[in-house]
C-alpha positions in Angstrom: -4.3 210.3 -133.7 0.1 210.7 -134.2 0.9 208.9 -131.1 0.9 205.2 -129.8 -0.3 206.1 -126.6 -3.7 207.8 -128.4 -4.5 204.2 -129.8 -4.6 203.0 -126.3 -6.9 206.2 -125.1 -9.0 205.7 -128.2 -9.8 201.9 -127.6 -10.5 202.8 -123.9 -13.0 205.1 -124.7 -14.6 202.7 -127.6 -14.4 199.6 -125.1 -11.6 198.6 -127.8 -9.7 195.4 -126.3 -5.9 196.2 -126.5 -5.1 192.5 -127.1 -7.4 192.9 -130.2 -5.4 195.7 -132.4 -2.4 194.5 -134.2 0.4 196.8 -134.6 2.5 195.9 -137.8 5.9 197.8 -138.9 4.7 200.6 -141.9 7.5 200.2 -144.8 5.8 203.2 -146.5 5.5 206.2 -144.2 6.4 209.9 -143.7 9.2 210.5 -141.5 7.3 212.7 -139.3 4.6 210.5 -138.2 4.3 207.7 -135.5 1.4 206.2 -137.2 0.9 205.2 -140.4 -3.4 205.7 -140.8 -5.9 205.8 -143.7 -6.6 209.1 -143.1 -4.2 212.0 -141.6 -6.6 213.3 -139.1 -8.1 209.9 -138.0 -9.3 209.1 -134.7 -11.7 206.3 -134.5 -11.1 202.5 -135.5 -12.2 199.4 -134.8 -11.7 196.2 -133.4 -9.4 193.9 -134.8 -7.6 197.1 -136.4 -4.6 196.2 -138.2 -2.6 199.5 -137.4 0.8 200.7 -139.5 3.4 202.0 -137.0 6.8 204.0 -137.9 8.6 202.1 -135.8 12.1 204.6 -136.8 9.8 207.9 -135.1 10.8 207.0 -131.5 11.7 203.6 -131.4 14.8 203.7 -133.7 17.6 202.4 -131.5 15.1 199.3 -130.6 14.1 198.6 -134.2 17.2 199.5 -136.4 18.7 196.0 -136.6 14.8 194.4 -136.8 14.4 195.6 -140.3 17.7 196.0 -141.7 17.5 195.0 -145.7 19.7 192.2 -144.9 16.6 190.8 -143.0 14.7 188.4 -144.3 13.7 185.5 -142.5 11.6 185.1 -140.2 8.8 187.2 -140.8 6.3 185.8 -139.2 8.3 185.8 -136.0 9.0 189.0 -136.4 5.7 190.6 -137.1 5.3 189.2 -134.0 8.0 190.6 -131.8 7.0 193.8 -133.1 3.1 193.5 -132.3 4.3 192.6 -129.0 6.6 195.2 -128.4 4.8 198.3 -129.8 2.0 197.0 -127.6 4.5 197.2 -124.4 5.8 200.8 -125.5 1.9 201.9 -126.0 1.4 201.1 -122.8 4.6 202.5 -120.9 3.5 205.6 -123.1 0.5 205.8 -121.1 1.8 205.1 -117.9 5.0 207.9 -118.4 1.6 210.1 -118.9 -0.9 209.0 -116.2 -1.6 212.0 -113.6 -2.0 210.9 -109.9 -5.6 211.3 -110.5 -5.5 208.6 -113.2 -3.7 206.6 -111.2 -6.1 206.7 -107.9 -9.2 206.2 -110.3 -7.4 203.1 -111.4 -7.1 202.0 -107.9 -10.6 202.8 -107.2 -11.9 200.9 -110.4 -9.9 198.2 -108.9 -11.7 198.5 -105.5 -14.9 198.7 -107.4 -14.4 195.5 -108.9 -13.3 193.8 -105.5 -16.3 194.6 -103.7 -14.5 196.7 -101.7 -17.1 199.8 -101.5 -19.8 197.7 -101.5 -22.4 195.4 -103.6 -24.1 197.9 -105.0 -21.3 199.9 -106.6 -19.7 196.7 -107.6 -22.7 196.0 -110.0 -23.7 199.5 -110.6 -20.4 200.4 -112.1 -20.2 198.2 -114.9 -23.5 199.5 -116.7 -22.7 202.3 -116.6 -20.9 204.4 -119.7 -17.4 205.2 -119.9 -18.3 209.4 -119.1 -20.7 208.5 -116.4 -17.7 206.4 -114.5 -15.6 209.6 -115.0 -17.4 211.5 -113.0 -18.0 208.7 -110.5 -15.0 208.2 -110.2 -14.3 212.1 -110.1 -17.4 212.4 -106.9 -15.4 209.6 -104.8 -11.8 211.4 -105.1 -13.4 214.7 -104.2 -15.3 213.1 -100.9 -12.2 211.3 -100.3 -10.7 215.3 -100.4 -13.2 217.0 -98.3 -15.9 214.2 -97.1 -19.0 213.9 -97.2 -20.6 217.0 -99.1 -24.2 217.8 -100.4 -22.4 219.8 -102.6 -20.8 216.6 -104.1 -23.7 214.8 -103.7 -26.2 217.3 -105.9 -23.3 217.1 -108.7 -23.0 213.5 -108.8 -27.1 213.4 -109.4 -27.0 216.1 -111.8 -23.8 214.2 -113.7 -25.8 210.7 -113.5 -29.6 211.2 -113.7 -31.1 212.7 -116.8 -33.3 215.7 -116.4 -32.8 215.5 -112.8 -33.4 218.7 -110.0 -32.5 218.4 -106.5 -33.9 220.3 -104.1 -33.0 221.3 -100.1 -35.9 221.6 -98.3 -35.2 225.3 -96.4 -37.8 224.6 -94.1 -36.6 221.2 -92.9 -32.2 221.5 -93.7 -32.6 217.8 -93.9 -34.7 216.9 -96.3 -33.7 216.4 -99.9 -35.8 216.1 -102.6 -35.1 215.0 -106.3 -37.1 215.3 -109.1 -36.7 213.4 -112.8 -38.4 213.4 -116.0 -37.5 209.8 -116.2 -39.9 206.9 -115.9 -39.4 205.2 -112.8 -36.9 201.9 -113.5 -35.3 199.6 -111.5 -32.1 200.8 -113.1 -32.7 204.2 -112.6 -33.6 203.4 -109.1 -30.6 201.5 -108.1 -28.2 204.4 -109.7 -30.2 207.1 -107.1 -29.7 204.5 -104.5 -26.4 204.3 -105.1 -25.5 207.5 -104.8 -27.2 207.8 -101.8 -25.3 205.3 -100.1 -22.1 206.8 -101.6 -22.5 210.6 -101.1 -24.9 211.6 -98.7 -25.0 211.9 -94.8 -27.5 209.6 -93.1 -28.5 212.8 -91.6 -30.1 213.3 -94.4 -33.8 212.0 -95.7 -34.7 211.7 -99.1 -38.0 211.8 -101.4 -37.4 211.2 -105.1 -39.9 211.9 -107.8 -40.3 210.4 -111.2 -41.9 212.1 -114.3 -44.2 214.3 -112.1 -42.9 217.3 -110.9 -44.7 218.1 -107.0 -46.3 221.3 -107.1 -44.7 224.9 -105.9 -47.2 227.7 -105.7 -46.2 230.6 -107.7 -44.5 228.2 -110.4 -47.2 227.3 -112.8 -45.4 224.9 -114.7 -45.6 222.5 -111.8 -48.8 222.9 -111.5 -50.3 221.3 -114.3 -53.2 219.2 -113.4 -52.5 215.3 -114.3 -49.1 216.3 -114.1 -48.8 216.8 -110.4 -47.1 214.6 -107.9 -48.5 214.6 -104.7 -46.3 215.8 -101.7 
């Protein structure tokens, strides 16, 4: 990490709360660095990180007359003011840098939360981890794009359920079927569900199978005996 706004990518990938790293003025750091770490090629931390800052990289003409030699009283206040201000510049950094992508995954997180696209993703989403809400997040802009799409669909179970294959059925167009080496859970179930709800036409009907794979002549891997799901 150089940069203020990698801190605040960093924590957001760690589940880091902002409001729990402390940014403190560095008195003893090179001239060609933002930040002033343990380590030159740091990247992780954790939280309650007290984090050195050289507040002269970017920031000069804000923090020139902060810590001038003549300066000091006041510290405390002043450690402060500058925790509180680096933490504003981090995140204008990250805004100055936000695609519109970012910005309508934002809004969608925000609908998420709200209810707004329905129960289901409302307590889905929080569960599950940060790179599984990425490509949530991804699926709903690209059906916002082009609608409704198996295509979109298939990806968004490959991207979310372990081990998973989905199959279309090319003697029936509209039948689906998924297969998963996972167990059969409730959580597991609500996440296919989910998708279901989210991505696919109600054109569309769907059989999902868990650990057992249905057998396909010619195949013999799935047509292991005790290891056959009936179809």
């Amino acid at each position: 990490m150089k940069y203020l706004w990698e801190v605040a990518l960093e924590a957001q990938k760690e589940n880091i709360p902002l409001e729990s790293i402390r940014f403190v003025h560095s008195t003893n750091s090179s001239a060609y660095m933002e930040l002033a770490l343990p380590y030159l090629n740091q990247m992780g931390f954790n939280e309650g990180v007290e984090i050195e800052v050289n507040t002269y990289f970017r920031f000069y003409s804000i923090f020139k007359n902060v810590f001038s030699p003549e300066q000091r009283e006041f510290s405390s206040l002043l450690a402060s003011l500058t925790n509180l201000m680096l933490h504003i510049l981090m995140e204008n950094d990250v805004r100055k840098g936000m695609t519109k992508e970012e910005y309508y995954k934002k809004m969608l997180i925000l609908d998420i939360e709200n209810g707004v696209i329905g129960e289901t993703a409302k307590k889905i989403f929080p569960i599950l981890k940060k790179e599984e809400q990425e490509i949530l997040l991804s699926g709903w802009l690209r059906n916002y794009q082009v609608g409704n799409s198996l295509a979109i669909f298939i990806d968004m179970v490959h991207g979310l359920i372990d081990d998973s294959i989905v199959y279309h059925n090319n003697d029936c167009p509209n039948e689906i079927l998924i297969y998963t080496a996972l167990k059969k859970t409730i959580e597991t179930e609500v996440k296919i569900h989910c998708l279901v709800d989210l991505f696919l036409d109600i054109e569309y009907q769907l059989e999902i199978f868990y650990e057992y794979h249905f057998g396909i002549i010619g195949i013999d891997d799935t047509m292991v005996i005790d290891e056959i799901a009936l179809y």
